[in-house]
N, C-alpha and C positions, 0 to 999 in steps of 0.2 A: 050761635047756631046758624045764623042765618049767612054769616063767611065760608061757614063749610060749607050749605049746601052749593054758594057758589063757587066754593073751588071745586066742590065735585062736579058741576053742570060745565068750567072751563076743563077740567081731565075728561069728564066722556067725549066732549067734545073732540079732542087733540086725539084723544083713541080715537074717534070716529075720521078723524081727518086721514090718520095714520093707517087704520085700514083702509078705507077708500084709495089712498096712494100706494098701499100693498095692492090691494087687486085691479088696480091699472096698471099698477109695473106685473104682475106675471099676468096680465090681458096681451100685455103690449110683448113681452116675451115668446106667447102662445102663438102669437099674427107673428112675430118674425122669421118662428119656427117654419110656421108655417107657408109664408110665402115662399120663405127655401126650400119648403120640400116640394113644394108646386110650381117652384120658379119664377116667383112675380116679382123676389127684388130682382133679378138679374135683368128682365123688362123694364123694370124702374130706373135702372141704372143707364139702359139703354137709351133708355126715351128722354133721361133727362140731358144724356152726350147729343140724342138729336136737336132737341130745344138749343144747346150751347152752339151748336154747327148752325144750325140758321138764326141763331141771331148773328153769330159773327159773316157770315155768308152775307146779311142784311147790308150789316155795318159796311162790306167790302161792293156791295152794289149800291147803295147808298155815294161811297166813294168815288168809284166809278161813271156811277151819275151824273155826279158834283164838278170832276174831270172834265168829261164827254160836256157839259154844257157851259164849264169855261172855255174850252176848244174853240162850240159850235159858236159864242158871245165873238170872239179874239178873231175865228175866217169872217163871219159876218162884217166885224167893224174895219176888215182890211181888206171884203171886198166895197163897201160902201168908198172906202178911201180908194181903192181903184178904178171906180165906177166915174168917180168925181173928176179925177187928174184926164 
């Protein structure tokens, strides 16, 4: 008697699990309707090409940086050497 009652205590369970994952999947269905009909993923989608644009923006003045102060290292050490002669 006492194996039944825990395999019935492990099926309510899995039922409970198994609704709970039913009404987050038509929660999550409801918000996606919904932001289409309001247009909030097309905002999402935007905002996350913005994010992508400056990081790679970063990455290319980052580069730039790194350039422009090998540059300003390479005149500085070639006028010291001219300064010298």
């Amino acid at each position: 008697m006492l194996i039944h009652k825990n395999q019935n205590s492990f099926s309510s369970t899995s039922a409970a699990k198994a609704a709970a994952a039913t009404a987050t999947h038509r929660f999550e269905a409801w918000m996606k309707m919904y932001e289409d009909f309001v247009g909030l993923t097309v905002v999402k989608q935007a905002q996350h090409k913005v994010i992508e644009v400056s990081i790679n923006l970063s990455y290319e003045i980052f580069h730039c940086f790194i350039i422009g102060n090998l540059l300003r290292q390479s005149l500085q050490h070639q006028i010291f050497i001219w300064v010298q002669v």
